[in-house]
C-alpha positions in Angstrom: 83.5 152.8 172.2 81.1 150.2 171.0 81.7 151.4 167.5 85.5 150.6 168.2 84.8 147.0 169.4 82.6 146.2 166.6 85.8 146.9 164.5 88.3 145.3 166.0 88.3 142.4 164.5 88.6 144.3 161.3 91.5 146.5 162.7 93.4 143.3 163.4 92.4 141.4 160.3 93.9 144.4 158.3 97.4 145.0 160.8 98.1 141.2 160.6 97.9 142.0 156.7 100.0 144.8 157.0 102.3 143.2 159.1 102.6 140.4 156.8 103.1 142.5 153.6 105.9 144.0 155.0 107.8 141.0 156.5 107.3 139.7 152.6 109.3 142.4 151.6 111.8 143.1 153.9 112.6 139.5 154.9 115.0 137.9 152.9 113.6 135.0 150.5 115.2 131.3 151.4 116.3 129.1 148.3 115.8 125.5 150.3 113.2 124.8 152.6 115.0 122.0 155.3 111.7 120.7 156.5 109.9 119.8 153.1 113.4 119.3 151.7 112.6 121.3 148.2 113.8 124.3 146.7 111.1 127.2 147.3 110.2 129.0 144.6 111.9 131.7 143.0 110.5 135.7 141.9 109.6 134.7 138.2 110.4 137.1 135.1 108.1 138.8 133.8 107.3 138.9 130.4 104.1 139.7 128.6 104.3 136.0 126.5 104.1 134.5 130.6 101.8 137.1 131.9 98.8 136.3 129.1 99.5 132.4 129.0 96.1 131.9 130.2 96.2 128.4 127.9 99.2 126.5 130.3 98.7 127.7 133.5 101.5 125.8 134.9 104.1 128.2 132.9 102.2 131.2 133.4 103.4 134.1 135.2 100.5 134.2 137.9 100.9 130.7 138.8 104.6 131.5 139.3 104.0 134.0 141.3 101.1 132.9 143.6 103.9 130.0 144.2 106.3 132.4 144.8 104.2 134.3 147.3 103.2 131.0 149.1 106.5 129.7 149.3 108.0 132.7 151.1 105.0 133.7 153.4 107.1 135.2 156.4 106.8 131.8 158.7 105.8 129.6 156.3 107.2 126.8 158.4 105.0 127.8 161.2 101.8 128.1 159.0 102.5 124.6 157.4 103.1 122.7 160.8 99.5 124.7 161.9 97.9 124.0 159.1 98.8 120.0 159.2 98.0 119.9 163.1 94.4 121.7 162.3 93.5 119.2 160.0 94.1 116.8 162.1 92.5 117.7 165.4 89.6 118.3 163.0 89.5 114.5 161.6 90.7 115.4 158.4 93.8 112.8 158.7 96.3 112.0 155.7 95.2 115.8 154.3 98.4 116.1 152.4 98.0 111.8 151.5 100.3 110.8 154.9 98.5 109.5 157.6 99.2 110.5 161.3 99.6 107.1 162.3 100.0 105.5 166.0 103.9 105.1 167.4 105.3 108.7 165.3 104.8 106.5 161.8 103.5 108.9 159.3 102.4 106.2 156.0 101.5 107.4 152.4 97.7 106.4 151.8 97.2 104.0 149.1 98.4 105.1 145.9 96.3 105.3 142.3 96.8 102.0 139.9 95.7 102.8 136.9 99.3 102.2 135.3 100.0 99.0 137.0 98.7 96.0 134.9 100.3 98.0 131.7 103.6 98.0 133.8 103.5 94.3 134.4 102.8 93.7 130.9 106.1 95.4 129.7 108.3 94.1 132.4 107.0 90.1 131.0 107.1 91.4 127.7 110.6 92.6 128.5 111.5 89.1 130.3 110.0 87.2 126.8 111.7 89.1 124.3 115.2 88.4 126.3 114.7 84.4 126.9 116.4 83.5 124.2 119.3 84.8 125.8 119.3 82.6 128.9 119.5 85.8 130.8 117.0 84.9 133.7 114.3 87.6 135.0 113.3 88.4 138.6 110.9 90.6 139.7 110.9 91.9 143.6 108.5 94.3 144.5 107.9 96.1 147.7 104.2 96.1 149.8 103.3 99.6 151.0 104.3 101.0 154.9 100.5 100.6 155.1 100.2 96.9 154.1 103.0 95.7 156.8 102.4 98.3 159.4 98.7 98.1 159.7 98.6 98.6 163.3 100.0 101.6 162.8 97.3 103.0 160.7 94.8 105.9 161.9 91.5 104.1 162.8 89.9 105.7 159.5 92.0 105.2 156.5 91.5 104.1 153.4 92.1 100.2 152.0 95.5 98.9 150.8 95.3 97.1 147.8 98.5 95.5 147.9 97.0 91.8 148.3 95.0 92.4 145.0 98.0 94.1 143.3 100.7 91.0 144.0 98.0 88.5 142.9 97.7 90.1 139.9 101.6 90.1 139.8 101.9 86.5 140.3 99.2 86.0 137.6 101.2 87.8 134.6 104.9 86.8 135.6 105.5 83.2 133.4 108.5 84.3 131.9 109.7 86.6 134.6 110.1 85.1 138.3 108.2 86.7 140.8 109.4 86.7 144.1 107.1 87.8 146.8 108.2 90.1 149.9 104.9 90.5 151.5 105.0 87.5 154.0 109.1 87.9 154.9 108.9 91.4 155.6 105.5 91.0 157.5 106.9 87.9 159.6 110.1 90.6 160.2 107.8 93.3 161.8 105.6 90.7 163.2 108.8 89.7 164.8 109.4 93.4 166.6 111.9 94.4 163.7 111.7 97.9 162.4 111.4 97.1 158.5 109.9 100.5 156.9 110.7 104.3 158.5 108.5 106.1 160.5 109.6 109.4 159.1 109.8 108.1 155.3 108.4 105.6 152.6 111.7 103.3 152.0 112.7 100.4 153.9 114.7 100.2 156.8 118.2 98.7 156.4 117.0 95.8 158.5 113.8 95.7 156.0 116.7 95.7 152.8 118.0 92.9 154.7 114.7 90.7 155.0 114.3 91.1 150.9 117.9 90.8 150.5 117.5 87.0 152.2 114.5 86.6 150.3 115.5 87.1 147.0 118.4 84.7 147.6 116.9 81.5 145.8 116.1 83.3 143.0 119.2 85.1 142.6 121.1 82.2 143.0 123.3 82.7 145.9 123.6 82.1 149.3 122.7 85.3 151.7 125.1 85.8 154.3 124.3 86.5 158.3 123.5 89.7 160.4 127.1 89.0 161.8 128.9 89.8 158.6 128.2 92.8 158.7 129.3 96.2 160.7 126.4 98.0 161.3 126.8 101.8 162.6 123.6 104.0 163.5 122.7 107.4 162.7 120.4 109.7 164.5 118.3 112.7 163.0 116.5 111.2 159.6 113.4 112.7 158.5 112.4 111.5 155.6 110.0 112.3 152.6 106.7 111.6 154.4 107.7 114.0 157.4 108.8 116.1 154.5 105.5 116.6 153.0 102.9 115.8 155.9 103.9 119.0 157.9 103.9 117.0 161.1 106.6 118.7 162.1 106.7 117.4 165.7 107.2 113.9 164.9 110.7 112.2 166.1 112.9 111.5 163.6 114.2 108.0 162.7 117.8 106.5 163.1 119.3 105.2 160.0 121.4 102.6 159.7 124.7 101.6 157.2 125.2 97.7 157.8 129.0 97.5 156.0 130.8 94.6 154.8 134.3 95.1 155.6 135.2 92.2 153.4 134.2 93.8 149.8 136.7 95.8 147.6 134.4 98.0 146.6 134.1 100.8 143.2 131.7 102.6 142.4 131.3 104.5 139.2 128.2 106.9 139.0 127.1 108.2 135.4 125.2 111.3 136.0 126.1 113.6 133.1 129.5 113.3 134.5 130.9 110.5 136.0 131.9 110.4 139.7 133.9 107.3 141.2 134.1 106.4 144.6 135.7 103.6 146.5 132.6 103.1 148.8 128.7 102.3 148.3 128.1 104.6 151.3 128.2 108.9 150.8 129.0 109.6 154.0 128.9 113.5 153.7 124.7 113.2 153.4 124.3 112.0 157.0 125.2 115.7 157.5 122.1 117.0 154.8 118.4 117.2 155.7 118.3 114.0 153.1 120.7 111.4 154.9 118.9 108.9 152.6 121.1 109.0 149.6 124.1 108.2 151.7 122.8 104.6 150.0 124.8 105.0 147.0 124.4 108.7 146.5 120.8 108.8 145.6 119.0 108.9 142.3 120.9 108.4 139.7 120.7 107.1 135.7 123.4 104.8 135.6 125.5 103.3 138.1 127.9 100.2 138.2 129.1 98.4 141.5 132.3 96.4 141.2 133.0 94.3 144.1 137.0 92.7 143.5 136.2 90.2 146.2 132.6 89.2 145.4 131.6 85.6 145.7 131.2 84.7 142.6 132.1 86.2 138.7 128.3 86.8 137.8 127.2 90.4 136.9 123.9 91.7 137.9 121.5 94.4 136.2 118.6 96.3 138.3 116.2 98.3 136.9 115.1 99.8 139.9 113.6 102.8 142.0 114.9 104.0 144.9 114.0 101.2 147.1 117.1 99.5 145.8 119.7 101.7 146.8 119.8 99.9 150.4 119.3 96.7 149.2 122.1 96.7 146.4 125.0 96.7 148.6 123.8 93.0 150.3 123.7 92.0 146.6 127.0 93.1 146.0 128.5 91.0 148.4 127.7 87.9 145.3 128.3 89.9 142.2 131.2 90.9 140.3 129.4 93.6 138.9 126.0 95.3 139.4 124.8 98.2 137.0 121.6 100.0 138.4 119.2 101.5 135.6 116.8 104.0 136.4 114.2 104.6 134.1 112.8 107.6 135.6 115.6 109.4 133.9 117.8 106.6 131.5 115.7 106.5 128.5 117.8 103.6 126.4 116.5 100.2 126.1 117.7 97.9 128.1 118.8 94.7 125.9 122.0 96.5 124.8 123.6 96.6 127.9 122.6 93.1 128.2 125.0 92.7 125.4 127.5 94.7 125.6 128.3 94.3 129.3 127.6 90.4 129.4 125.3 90.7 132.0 124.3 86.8 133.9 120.9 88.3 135.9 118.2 90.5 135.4 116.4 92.1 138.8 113.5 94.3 138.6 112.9 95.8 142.0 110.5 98.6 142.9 107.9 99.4 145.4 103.9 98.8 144.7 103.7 102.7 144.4 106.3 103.3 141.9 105.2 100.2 139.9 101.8 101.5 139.6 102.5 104.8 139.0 105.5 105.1 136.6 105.6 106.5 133.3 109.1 105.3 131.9 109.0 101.4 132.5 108.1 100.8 128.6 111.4 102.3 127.7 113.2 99.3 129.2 112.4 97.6 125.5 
């Protein structure tokens, strides 16, 4: 009998083996996984060309496959959330780079910043090369969750740098304006105002709203009111840091689309194809696991806003990330026309369009991360 207890734990350790092999097997595989809103992994092909690619180990069959197997581990939503909630208890906060902050906010630690002075240099460069055209520049970058929402940080996390970063910002901008959003969107939260998601990394309408009165001077117009706009909100958003954080417990945020009713609005999306739409809000993702791209339908290379009862004649061009799909419909209340670039996947320069569309403003608008990070800002020349 003793015999039998001493392997016991082996007994289990090799049925809960067993028992997982099988479910692999028999349970079907799931194309889309809702809570880390990605596609799983599919059964790759094998060939011998894959199998002995021992030289690129991201195309090779065994890396394929390990993924594979990972991905569709019979409860892999269970193991995830576990796996997240260990760490945790055991001190190991922002595992996966999101913190487990205080009040549900889960905040992306400070990113690397390696490309960001090279970044700055091409956007100034950009702004130089195009004075000549008495096309102004402006530049409007967003602070990190972590910067604004301090309080809501762990009490062991690692330093924001985003006071360093926009010093440096207003040091290389001459030709370009800079216009900083650290002390309006702090004074907003200060204030009690939700201005970044708990559940995600963009701003909050209300937070698209602080930069879009911010950015007013600059831009050259005059921001309207809270009042001119119908705001409706919408319940069950997770976003991209509940996504990958596997803090599965967390509430989700309410989202909010703040309408004017007064703007005669078309949208025209280039995507490959183009899609047209009389509306800057997709209303059919508040019904997806991603309700953020109801804010002009997401990521896209080329899109152009055309407002028929926009205050004045001027057309606008953003090269942007993400952040300004929320703030881009406030701007269109002023602006004939506003084309959106994104360079993470529009690889022309950006001058032509300058041209050819007789374009009056120039925005730049990203967050500190994607500033710092991206690899496609030189192609803007």
């Amino acid at each position: 009998m003793k015999k039998v207890y001493k392997a016991l734990p082996a007994i289990v350790f090799v049925a809960f083996i067993g028992v997982m092999l099988i479910l692999f097997l028999v349970l079907p595989k799931r194309d889309f996984s809702v809570p880390e809103k990605r596609y799983l992994e599919k059964a790759p092909a094998f060939t011998l060309s894959s199998f002995f690619k021992t030289e690129d180990k991201e195309s090779s069959f065994q890396t394929h496959f390990e993924s594979f197997i990972e991905d569709h581990t019979a409860g892999r939503d269970f193991w995830v959330e576990l796996s997240a909630y260990y760490n945790l208890i055991l001190g190991n906060n922002g595992a996966k780079g999101v913190y487990h902050g205080k009040d549900g906010y889960l905040i992306n630690d400070p990113t690397e910043t390696e490309k960001f002075s090279r970044n700055l240099g091409f956007i100034e460069e950009f702004a130089e090369h195009i004075a000549g055209m008495k096309v102004p520049v402006t530049v409007a970058v967003a602070p990190s969750t972590g910067y604004v929402c301090e309080d809501k940080l762990p009490d062991l996390h690692y330093t924001y740098h985003d006071d360093e970063l926009f010093a440096e910002m207003q040091d290389t901008f001459k030709t370009a304006e800079f216009v900083d959003l650290r002390e309006p969107l702090k004074t907003a939260y200060n204030d009690g105002n939700q201005v970044f998601y708990r559940t995600d990394h963009h701003w909050t309408s209300f937070g698209a709203f602080t930069a879009y009165q911010a950015l007013s001077k600059s831009l050259g117009y005059t921001p309207n009111d809270k009042s001119a706009y119908e705001v409706t909100s919408y319940e069950g958003f997770y976003g991209t840091t509940y996504s990958t954080s596997g803090y599965w417990l967390t509430k989700p945020d309410d989202i909010e689309v703040w309408d004017n009713p007064d703007n005669q609005i078309d949208v025209s999306i280039v995507d490959g194809e183009t899609k047209d739409q009389e509306d800057m809000f997709f209303y059919s993702h508040l019904e997806e696991p991603d309700k953020y791209p109801v804010f002009l339908d997401g990521n896209h290379p080329y899109t152009v806003i055309t407002n028929k009862n926009a205050a004045t004649d001027e057309k606008l061009l953003v090269v942007k990330d993400s952040f300004a799909h929320s703030l881009v419909p406030f701007l269109a209340d002023h602006y004939a026309q506003i084309i959106m670039v994104d360079m993470r996947y529009y690889s022309m320069p950006m001058q032509p369009i300058i041209e050819h569309e007789g374009i009056d403003r120039v925005l730049f608008l990203y967050s500190v991360d994607n500033l710092a990070t991206d690899d496609n800002i030189g192609l803007i020349e």
